[in-house]
DOBA-508348 format. One line per field, with one value per residue (C-alpha): x, y, z; residue number from 1; residue in one letter. Coordinates in nm, 3 decimals, decimal comma, m for minus. Layout:
BEGIN
xx = (X ...)
yy = (Y ...)
zz = (Z ...)
gudren = (NUM ...)
torvex = (A ...)
***
This chain:
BEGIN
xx = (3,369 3,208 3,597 3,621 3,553 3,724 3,893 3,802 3,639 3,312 3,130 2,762 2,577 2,228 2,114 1,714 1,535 1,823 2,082 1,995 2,049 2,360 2,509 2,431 2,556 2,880 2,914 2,797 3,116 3,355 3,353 3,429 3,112 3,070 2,705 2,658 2,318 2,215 1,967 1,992 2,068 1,693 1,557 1,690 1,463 1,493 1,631 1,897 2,002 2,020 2,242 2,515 2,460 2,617 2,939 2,827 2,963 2,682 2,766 2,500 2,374 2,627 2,885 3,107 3,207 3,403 3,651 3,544 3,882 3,955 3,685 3,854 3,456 3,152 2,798 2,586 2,188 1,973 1,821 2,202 2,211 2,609 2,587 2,518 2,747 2,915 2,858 3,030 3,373 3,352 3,325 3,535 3,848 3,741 3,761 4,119 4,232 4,167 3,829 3,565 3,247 2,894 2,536 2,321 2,199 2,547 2,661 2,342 2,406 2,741 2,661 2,289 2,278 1,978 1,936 1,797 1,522 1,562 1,298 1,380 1,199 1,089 0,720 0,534 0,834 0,664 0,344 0,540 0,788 0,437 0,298 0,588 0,648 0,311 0,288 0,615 0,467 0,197 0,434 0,561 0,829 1,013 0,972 1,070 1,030 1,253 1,438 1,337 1,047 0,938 1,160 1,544 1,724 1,959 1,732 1,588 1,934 1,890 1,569 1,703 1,874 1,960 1,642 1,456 1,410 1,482 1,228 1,453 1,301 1,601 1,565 1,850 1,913 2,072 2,135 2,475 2,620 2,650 2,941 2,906 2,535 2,399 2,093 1,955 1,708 1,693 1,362 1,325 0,975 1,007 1,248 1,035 1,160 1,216 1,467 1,560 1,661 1,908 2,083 2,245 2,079 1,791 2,025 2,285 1,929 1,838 2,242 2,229 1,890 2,129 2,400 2,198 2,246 2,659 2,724 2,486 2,633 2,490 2,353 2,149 1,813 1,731 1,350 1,264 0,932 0,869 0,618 0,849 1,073 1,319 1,343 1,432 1,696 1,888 1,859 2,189 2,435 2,315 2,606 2,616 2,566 2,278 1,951 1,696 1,323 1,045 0,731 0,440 0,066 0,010 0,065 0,417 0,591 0,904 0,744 0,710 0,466 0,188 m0,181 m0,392 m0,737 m0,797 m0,599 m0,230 m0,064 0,307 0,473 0,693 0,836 0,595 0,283 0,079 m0,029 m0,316 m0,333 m0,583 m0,834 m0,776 m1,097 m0,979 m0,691 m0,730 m0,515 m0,602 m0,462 m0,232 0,067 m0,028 m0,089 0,272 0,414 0,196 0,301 0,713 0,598 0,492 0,816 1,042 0,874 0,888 1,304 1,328 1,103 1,150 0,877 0,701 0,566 0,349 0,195 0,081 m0,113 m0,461 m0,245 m0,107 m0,423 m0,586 m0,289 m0,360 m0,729 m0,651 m0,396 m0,403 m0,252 m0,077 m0,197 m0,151 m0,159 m0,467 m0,648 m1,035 m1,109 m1,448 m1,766 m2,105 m2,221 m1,874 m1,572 m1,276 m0,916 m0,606 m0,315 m0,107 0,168 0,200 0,452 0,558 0,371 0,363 0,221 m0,053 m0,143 m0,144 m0,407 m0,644 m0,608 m0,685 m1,069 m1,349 m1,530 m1,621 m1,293 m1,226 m0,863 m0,731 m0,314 m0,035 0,221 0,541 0,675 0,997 1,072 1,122 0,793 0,841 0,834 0,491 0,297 0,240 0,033 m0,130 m0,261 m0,387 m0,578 m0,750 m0,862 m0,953 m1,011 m1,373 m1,208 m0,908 m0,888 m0,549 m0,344 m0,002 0,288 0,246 m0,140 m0,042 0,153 m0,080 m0,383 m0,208 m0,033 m0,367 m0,531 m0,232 m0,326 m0,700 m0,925 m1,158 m1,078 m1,373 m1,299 m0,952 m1,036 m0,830 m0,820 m0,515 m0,550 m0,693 m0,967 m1,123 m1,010 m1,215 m1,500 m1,540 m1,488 m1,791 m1,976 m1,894 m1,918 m2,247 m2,329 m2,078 m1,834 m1,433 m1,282 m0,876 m0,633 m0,328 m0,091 0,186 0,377 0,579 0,399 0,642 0,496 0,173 0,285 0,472 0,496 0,313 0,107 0,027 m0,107 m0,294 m0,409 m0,583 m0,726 m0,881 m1,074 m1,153 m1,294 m1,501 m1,639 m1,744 m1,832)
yy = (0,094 m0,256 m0,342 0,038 m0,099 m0,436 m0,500 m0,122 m0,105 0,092 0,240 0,291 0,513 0,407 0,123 0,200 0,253 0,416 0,259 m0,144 m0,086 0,162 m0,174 m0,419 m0,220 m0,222 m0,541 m0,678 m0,504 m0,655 m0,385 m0,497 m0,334 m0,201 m0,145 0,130 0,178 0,284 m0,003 m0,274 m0,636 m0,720 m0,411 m0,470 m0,576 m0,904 m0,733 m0,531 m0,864 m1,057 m0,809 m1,021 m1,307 m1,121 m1,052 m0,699 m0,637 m0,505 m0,263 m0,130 m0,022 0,222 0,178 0,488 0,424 0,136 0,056 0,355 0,485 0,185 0,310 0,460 0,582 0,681 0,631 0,852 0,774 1,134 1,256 1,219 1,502 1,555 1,924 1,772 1,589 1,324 1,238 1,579 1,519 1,197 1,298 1,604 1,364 1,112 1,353 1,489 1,139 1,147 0,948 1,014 1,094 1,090 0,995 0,748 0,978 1,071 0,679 0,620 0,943 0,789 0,493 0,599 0,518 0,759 1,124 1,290 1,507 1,622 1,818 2,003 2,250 2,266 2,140 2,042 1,773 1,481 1,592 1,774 1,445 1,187 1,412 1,485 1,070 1,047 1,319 1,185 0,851 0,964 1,121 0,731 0,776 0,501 0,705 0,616 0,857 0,777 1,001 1,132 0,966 0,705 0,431 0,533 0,611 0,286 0,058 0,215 0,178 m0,182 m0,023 0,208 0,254 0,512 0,521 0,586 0,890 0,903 1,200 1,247 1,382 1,565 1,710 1,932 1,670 1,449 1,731 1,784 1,518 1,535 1,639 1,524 1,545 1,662 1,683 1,738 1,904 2,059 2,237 2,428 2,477 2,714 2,819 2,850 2,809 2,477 2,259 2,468 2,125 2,003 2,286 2,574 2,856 2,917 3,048 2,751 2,559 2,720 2,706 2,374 2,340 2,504 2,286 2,069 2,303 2,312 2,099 2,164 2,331 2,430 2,107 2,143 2,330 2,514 2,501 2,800 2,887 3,293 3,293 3,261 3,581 3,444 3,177 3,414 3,595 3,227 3,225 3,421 3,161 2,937 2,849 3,132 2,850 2,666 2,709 2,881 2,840 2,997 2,870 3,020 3,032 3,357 3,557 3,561 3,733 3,534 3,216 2,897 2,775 3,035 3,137 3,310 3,341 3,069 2,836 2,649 2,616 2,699 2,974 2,944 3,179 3,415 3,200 3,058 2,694 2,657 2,272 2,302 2,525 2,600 2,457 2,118 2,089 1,848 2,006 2,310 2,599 2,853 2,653 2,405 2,509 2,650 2,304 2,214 2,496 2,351 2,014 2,120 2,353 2,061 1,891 2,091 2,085 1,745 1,657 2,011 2,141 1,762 1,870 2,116 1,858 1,642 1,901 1,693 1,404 1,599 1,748 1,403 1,281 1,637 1,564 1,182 1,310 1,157 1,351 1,171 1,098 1,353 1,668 1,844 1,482 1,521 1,255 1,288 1,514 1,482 1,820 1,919 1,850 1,704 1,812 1,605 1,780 1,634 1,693 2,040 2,028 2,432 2,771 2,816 2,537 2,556 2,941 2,717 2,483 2,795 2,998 2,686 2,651 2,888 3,013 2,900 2,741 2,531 2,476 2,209 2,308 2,211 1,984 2,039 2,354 2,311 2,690 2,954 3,147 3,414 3,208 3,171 3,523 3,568 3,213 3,355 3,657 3,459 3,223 3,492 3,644 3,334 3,090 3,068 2,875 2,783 2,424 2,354 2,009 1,927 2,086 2,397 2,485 2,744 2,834 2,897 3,011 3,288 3,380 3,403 3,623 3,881 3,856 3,994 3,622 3,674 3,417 3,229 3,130 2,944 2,613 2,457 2,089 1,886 1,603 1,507 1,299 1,559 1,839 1,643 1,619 1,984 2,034 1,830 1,992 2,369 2,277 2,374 2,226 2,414 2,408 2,297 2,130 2,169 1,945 2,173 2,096 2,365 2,144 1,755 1,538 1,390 1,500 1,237 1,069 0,811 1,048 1,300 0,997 0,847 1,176 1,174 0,823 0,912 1,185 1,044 0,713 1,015 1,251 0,957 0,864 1,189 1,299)
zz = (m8,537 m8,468 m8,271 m8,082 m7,797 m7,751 m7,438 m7,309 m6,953 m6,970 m6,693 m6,722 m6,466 m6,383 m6,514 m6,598 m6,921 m7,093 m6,915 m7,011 m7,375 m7,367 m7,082 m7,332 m7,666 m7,479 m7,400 m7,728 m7,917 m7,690 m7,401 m7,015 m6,878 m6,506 m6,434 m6,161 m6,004 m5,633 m5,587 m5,362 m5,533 m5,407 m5,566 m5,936 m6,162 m6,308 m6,689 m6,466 m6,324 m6,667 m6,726 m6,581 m6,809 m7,078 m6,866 m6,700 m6,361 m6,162 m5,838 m5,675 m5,338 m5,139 m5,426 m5,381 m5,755 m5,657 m6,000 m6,168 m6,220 m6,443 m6,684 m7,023 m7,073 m6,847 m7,025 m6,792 m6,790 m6,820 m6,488 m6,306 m6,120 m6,223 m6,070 m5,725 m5,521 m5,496 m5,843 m5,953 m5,761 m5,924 m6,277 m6,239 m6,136 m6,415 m6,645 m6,511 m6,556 m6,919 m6,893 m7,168 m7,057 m7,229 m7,234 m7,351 m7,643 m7,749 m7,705 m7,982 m8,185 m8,291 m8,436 m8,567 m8,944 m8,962 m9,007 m8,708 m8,639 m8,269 m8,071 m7,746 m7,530 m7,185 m7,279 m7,545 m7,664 m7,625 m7,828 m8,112 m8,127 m8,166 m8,435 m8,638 m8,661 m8,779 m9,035 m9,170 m9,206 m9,355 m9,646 m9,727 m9,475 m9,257 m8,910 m8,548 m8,250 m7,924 m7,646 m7,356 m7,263 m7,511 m7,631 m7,566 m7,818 m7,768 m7,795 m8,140 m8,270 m8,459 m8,639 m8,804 m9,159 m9,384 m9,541 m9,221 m9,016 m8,630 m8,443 m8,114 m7,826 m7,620 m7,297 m7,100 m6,918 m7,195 m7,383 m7,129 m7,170 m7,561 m7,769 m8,131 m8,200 m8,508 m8,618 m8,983 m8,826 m8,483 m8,311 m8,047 m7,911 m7,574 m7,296 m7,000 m6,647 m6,510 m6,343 m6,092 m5,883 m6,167 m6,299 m6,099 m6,280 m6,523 m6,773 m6,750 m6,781 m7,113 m7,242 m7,220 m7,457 m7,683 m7,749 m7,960 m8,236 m8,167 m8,404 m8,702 m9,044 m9,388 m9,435 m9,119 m9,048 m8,663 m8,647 m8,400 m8,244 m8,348 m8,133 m7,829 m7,739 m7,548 m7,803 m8,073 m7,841 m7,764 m8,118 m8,126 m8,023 m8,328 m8,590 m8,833 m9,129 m9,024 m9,171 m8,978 m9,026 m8,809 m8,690 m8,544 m8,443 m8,582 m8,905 m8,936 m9,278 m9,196 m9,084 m9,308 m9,097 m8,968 m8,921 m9,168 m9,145 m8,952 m9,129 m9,031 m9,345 m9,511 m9,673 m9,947 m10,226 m10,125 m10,185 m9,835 m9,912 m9,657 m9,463 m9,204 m9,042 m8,694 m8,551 m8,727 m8,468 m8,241 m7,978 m7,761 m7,705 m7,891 m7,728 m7,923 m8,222 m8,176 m8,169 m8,481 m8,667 m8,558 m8,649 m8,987 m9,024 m8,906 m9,212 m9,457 m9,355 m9,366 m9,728 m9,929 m10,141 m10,209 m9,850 m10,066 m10,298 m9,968 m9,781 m9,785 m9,646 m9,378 m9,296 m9,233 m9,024 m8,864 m8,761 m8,648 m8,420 m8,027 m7,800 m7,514 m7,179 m6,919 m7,168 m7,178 m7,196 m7,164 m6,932 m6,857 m7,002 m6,869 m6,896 m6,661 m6,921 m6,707 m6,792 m6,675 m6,739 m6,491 m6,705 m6,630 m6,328 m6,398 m6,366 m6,770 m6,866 m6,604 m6,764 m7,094 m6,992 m6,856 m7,150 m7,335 m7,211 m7,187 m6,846 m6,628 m6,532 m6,185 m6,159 m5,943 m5,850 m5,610 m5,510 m5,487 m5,580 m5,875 m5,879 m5,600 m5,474 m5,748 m6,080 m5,969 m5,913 m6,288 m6,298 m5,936 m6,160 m6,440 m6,205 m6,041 m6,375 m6,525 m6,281 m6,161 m5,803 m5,746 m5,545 m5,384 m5,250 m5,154 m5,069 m5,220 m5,092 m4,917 m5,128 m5,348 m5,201 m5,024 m5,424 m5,565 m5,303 m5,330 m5,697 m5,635 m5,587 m5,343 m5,036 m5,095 m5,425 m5,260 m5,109 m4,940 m5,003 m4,886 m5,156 m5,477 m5,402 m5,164 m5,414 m5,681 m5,491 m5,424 m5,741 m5,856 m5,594 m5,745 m6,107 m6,314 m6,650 m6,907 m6,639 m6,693 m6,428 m6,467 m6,292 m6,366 m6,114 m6,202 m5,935 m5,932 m5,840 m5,590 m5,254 m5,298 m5,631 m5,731 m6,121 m6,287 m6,450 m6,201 m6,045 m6,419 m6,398 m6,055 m6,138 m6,411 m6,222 m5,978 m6,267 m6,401 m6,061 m5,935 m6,332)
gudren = (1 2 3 4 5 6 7 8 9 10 11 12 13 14 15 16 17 18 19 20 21 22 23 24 25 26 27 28 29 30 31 32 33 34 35 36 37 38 39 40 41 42 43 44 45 46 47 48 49 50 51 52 53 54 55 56 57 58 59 60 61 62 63 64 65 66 67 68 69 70 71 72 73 74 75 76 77 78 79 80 81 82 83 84 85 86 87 88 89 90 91 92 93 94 95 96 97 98 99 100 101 102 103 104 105 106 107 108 109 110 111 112 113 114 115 116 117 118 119 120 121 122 123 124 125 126 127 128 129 130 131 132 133 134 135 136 137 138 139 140 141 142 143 144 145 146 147 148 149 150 151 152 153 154 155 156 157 158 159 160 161 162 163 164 165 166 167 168 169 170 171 172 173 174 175 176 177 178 179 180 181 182 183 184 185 186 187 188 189 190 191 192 193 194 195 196 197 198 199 200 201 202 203 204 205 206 207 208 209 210 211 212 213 214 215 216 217 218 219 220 221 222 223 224 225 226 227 228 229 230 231 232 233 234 235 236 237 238 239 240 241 242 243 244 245 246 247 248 249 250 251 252 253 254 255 256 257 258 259 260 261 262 263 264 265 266 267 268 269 270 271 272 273 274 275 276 277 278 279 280 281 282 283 284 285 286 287 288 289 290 291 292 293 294 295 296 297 298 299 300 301 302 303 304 305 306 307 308 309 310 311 312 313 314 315 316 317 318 319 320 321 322 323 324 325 326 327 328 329 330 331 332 333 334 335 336 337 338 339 340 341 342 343 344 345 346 347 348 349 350 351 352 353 354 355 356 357 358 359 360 361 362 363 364 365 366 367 368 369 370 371 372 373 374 375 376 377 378 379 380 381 382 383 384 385 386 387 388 389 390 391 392 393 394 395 396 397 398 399 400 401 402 403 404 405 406 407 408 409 410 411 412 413 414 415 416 417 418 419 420 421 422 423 424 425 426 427 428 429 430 431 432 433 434 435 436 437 438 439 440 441 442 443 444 445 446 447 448 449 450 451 452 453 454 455 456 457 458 459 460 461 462 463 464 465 466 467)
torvex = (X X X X X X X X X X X X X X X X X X X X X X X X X X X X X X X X X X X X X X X X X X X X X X X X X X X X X X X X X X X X X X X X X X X X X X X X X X X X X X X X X X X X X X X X X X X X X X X X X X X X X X X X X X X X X X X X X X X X X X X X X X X X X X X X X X X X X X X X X X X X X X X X X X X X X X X X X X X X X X X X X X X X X X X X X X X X X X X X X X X X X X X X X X X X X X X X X X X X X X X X X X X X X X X X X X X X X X X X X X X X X X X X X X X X X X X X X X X X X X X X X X X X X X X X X X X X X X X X X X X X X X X X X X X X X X X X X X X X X X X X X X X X X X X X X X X X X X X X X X X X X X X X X X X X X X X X X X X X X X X X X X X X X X X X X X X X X X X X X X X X X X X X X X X X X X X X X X X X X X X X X X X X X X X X X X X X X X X X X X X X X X X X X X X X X X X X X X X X X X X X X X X X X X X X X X X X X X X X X X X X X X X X X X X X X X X X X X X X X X X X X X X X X X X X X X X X X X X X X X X X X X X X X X X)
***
């Protein structure tokens, strides 16, 4: 394998977090590398640019794919919109030409001495991939977490052995371009609708989430959240032979993990092992509980029944858990609690974060809009029942306003506010002590924002100033 790619010319697409290592992998085992990104020369960073000390032919700018056709493989960084011209006339006639093409994820998944744990979903990846790392740590494993958005996958590569366990966050995004993946152990949190910019339907979306159980067998486990129906009806196109545990945040006869009485624990030969009361979890909202019931499912896969004989362990790594930034992240509380969930860019995860909370809730929404005008009157109808105002910015303020007053809020309860300064100081202005104030965007963040964090990381100086 370490001689595969001598003397072969390589073409990697996109040359940013996932692109750099998959470049210099390449190059390292012999591989004439072409470098492909739409940047300017002056815009590169100075890493991009070092690139070309190791022999990598950069082309960049207006590029048209110049030499492309020379390439006997195509390394594609996630996020390339390959159902969008030109880049899809480009890869179909690569790929009539006899040229291999892949992503950075299957590029790693091939040479990755580790068995994988991979987590996929439309939210709740990021958290379920962080806590599942730790728990296995706390078990004596050797545990590294990389994918989507933490460290890519690539670059993990030279930490990991046999002995260690990779957690893989996988989005749809990198999950088309794979064709070899297999996972020990596969999850799959939620299909909810999103991406409605990348792929040309919903359905083709939430396809795609399934092809990272293709390749699994009766070695492999499919970690499934019960709790989700449209989950359980994808769950139909899984391999006949792979294992299939369910998880779920609710009493669940078929579940291994599950709620009774209060308590998250494991069932097993017909015996419930309890690991930690519900009010113990340091994450809010069933939703969440969901992921830490598929966390302690994925596991239980992984370890066997030893999982059973570590439940106080698991429970402590439980109750230490830190969420990441951006997801339901109390960011201020001075008699007002302050909520940044900037992370929330779609309708469902916004009706998350207000079920999450008790009244009397303040939700802050907009931006711009992901999914056409109807994706969002079911979130219009839980913000008018729950939602004490409703404060709108961006793009989609309109929008919005005029969704939830077709849902029953009374007009005065809309406001109105352009942007998120002003919205958070009305906000401070309406809130009483016991009052939640919920930055829930349900929106990207690309109409004001530079990213979803640093929407996040605004709101939270502004939360703290106004608090």
């Amino acid at each position: 394998m370490q001689k595969y790619f001598q003397g072969k010319t390589c073409a990697v697409l996109g040359l940013a977090r996932s692109g750099i290592p998959a470049a210099q992998f390449l190059a390292a085992r012999g591989a004439r590398v072409l470098g492909f990104d739409n940047k300017s020369r002056d815009e590169l960073s100075t890493e991009v640019l070092s690139l070309e000390e190791l022999g990598i032919e950069l082309i960049t700018g207006e590029h048209n794919f110049d030499g492309i056709e020379n390439a006997s493989l195509i390394v594609l960084s996630p996020g390339l919109k390959i159902h969008h011209e030109p880049l899809r006339t480009v890869l179909e006639k690569c790929r009539s030409n006899g040229v291999e093409i892949i992503g950075e994820m299957e590029l790693a998944a091939r040479f990755c001495p580790a068995p994988i744990i991979a987590v996929t979903g439309t939210k709740g990846k990021s958290t379920t991939v962080k806590l599942l790392t730790e728990l296995l740590q706390a078990c004596g494993e050797r545990a590294i977490s990389c994918g989507n958005t933490g460290s890519p996958f690539m670059a993990a590569l030279p930490q990991l052995t046999p002995a260690s366990w990779v957690v893989l966050e996988v989005s749809s995004f990198q999950l088309e371009t794979v064709s070899t993946l297999k996972p020990r152990v596969a999850v799959l949190l939620n299909l909810l609708e999103d991406h409605q910019d990348y792929h040309p339907t919903l359905e083709q979306y939430w396809e795609t989430k399934m092809r990272l159980f293709a390749h699994q067998d009766q070695d492999d486990f499919a970690v499934l959240n019960s709790d989700e129906k449209r989950v359980l009806e994808y769950a139909a196109q899984l391999p006949k032979e792979v294992k299939v545990l369910l998880a779920s945040a609710n009493k669940c006869e078929k579940c291994i993990a599950q709620m009774q009485d209060g308590e998250l624990g494991l069932s097993y030969k017909s015996t419930f092992e309890p690991v930690i009361s519900i009010d113990e979890i340091p994450l809010a909202g069933e939703h969440n509980h969901a992921n830490v019931a598929a966390a302690l499912t994925a596991l239980f896969a992984a370890l066997g029944e030893k999982v059973l004989l570590q439940t106080d362990i698991i429970a402590t790594a439980i109750k230490k858990f830190s969420s990441l930034p951006h997801r339901l992240e109390v960011v201020a509380s001075n008699g007002v609690t302050w909520i940044n969930d900037s992370q929330a860019t779609i309708p469902d995860a916004s009706m998350a974060a207000l079920k999450a909370f008790a009244a009397p809730r303040i939700l802050i929404a907009g931006g711009r809009a992901k999914l056409e005008i109807d994706a969002y009157k079911n979130w219009a109808k839980e913000v008018a029942s729950r939602a004490e105002y409703l404060i709108t910015i961006g793009e989609a303020q309109k929008m919005f306003g005029d969704l939830a007053r077709e849902a029953g809020m009374a007009s005065e309860k809309i406001i109105a506010a352009g942007d998120l300064k002003t919205a958070v100081e009305i906000a401070a202005k309406l809130a009483t002590p016991g009052s939640t104030v919920i930055f829930s965007p349900a929106c990207a963040s690309f109409d004001q924002f530079k990213s979803y964090e640093d929407r996040g990381n605004q709101f939270r100086q502004l939360a703290n100033h106004n608090s």
